[in-house]
C-alpha positions in Angstrom: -35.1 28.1 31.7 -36.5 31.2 33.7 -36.5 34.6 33.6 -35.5 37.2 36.4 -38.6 39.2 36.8 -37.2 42.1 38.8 -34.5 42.2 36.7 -36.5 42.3 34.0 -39.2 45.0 35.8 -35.2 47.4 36.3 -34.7 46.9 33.0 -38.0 48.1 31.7 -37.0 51.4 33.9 -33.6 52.1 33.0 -33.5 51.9 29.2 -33.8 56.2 28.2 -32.5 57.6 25.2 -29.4 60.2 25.7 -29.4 63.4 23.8 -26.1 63.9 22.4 -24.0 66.1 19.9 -20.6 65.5 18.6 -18.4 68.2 17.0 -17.8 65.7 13.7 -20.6 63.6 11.7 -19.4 60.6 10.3 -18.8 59.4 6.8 -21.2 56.9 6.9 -24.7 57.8 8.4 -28.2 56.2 9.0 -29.8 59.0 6.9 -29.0 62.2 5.5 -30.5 63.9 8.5 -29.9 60.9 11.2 -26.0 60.0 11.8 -26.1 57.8 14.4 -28.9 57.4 17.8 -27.7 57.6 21.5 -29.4 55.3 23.7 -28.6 54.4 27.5 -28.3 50.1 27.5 -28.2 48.7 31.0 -27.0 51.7 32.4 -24.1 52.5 30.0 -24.2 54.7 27.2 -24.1 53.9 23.3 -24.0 55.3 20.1 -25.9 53.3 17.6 -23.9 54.0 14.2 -23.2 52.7 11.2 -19.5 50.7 10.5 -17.3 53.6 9.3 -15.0 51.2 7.4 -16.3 51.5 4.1 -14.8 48.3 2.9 -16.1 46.1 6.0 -17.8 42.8 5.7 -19.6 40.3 7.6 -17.9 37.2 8.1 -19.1 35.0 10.7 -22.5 32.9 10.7 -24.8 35.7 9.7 -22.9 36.5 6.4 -24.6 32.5 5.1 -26.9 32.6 2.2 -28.5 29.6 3.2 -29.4 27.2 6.1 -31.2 23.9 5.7 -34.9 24.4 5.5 -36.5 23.3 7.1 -35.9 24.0 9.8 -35.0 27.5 9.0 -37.2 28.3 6.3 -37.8 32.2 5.0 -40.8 33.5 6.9 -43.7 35.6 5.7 -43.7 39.2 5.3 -46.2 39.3 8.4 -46.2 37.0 11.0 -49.7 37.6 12.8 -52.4 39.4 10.9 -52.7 42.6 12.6 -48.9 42.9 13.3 -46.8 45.4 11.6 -43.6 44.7 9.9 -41.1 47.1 10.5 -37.5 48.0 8.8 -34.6 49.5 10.6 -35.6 53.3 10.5 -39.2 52.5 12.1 -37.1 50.2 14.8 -34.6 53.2 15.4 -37.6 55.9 15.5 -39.6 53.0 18.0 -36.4 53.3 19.7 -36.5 56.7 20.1 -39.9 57.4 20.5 -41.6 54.8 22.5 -39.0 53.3 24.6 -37.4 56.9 25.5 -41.2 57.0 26.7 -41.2 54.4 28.8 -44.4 53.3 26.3 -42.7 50.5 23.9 -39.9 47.8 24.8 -37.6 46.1 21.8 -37.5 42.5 22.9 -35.1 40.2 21.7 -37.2 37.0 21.3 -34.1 34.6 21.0 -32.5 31.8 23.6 -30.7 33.2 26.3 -27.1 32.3 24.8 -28.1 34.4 21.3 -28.7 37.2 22.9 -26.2 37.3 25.4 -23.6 36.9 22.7 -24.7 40.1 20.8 -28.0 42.3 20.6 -29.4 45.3 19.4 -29.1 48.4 21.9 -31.5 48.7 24.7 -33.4 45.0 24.0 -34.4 42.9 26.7 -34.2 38.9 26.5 -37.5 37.5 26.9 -37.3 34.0 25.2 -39.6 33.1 22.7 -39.4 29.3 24.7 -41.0 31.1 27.6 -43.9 32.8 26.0 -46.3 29.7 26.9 -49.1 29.1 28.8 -47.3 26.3 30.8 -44.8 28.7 32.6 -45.6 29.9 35.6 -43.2 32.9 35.2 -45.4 34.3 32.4 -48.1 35.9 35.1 -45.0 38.2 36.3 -43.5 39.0 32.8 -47.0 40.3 31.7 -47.8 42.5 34.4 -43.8 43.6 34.2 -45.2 44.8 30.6 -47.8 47.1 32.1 -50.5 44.3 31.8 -53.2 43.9 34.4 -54.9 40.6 35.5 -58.3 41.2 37.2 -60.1 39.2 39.7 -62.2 36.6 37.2 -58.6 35.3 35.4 -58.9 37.8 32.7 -56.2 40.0 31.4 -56.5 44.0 30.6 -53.7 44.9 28.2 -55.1 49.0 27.7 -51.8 50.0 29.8 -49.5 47.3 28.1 -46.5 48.5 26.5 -45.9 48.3 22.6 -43.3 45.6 21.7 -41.4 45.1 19.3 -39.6 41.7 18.9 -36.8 39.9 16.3 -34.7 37.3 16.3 -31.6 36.4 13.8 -32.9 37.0 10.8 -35.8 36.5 8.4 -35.2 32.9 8.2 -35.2 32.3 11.7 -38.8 31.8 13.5 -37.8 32.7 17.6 -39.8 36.0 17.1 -43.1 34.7 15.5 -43.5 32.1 17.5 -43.4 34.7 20.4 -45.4 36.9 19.0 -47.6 34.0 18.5 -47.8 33.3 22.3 -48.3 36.6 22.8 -51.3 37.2 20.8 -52.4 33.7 22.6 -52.7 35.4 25.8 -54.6 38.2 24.6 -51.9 40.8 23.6 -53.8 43.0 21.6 -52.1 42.5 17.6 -51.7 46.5 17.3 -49.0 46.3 20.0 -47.0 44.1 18.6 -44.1 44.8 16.1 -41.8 42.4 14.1 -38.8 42.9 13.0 -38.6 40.8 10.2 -34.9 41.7 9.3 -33.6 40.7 12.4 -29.7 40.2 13.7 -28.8 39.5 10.2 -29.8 42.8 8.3 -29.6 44.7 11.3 -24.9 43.3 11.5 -25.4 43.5 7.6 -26.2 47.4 8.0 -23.1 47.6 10.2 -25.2 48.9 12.9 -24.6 49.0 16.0 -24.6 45.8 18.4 -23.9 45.2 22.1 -22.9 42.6 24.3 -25.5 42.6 27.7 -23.9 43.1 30.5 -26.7 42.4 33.2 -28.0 39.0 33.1 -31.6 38.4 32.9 
C-alpha cells in the first residue's frame, strides 16, 4: 500500500471552505444558529447538513450495537495523553477554522477501501497502516504536512499543520494507532485531534458524507 504524495500535497491546497447563503433554512439544523457548513471537497462543492427526513434511520453496518471484541473493543475517552477528544461541533468549527486556513487537515485514518466508500467532507486518506517507521513514503507525507527535516535526521514540526484524525467509530482503533505513529515520529501531542465518534456517530447524526472522487 502507498500513498500519492503529490496528490496528497494538491489536496492539502485545494480543500477551502465556501461561504454560502440559501433563501430557506432547513427543518433540521446542526445548531440553533448553525444550519448546515459549506465546504469545497476535491474541488466540488458541498453542503454539510443534517438528514432532513425526520423519520430516517441507519441501516447498514454502522447501525450494529456490537462487534466481537476483541478485536473491536470500545476505546478510551483519549487515545494519547496530550491529545484532545473532540465531538462533532469542535470537528465542524476545525473544519471551518483551521482547514479554511490552510492551518489544520481532517484525516481519515482508515484503509484505503473505508474511505473511498464514504467519508466526511474535505478528509484526506492517510492510512493508519502507513504511519510507520518502516515506510519509506512517510519522509514525503510529513513534510506534505508542513513538517521540516534538518540536516542531523531530526524533525522540526513548529510549521506542522493541526490534524485531526477518526476512523469508524469508537470501537474501531485505525485512528489511535495513527495517532500513535504520529506522536512516534515526534508530532507534537497538542496537534493532534481525535475524533472519538467517528463514521458511526458522525452517519448516526445524519450528517453529511461524501464519496472521494480523486484517488489518493
Amino acid at each position: 500500500m502507498t500513498l500519492n504524495i503529490r496528490a496528497l500535497a494538491v489536496l492539502l491546497g485545494v480543500v477551502a471552505i465556501c461561504a454560502g447563503a440559501a433563501a430557506q433554512e432547513p427543518k433540521v439544523k446542526i445548531t440553533e444558529s448553525m444550519p448546515w457548513l459549506d465546504v469545497t471537497h476535491n474541488g466540488q462543492k458541498v453542503r454539510i447538513q443534517r438528514i432532513q427526513d425526520t423519520g430516517h434511520k441507519v441501516i447498514d453496518d454502522f447501525a450494529k450495537t456490537s462487534r466481537p471484541c476483541p478485536p473491536f473493543c470500545i476505546h478510551p475517552m483519549q487515545a494519547a495523553p496530550g491529545v484532545a477528544t473532540i465531538g462533532e461541533l469542535e470537528l465542524l468549527e476545525f473544519i471551518a477554522r483551521d482547514v479554511k486556513a490552510g492551518t489544520g487537515v481532517l484525516v481519515d485514518a482508515r484503509l484505503p477501501e473505508f474511505h473511498k466508500a464514504e467519508t466526511i467532507p474535505t478528509a484526506i486518506n492517510i492510512p493508519f497502516s502507513l504511519v510507520k517507521s518502516d515506510n519509506p513514503h512517510m519522509d514525503g507525507i510529513l513534510t506534505a504536512l508542513g513538517a521540516q527535516k534538518g540536516a542531523n535526521g531530526k524533525w522540526d514540526f513548529s510549521r506542522a499543520k493541526t490534524l485531526t484524525l477518526f476512523c469508524n467509530g469508537l470501537w474501531c482503533d485505525q485512528s489511535p494507532r495513527a495517532i500513535q505513529g504520529f506522536l512516534a515520529f515526534g508530532y507534537p501531542a497538542d496537534k493532534l485531534r481525535y475524533y472519538r465518534d467517528g463514521m458511526q456517530m458522525w452517519r448516526l447524526l445524519g450528517l453529511t458524507t461524501v464519496v472521494p472522487t480523486r484517488p489518493m
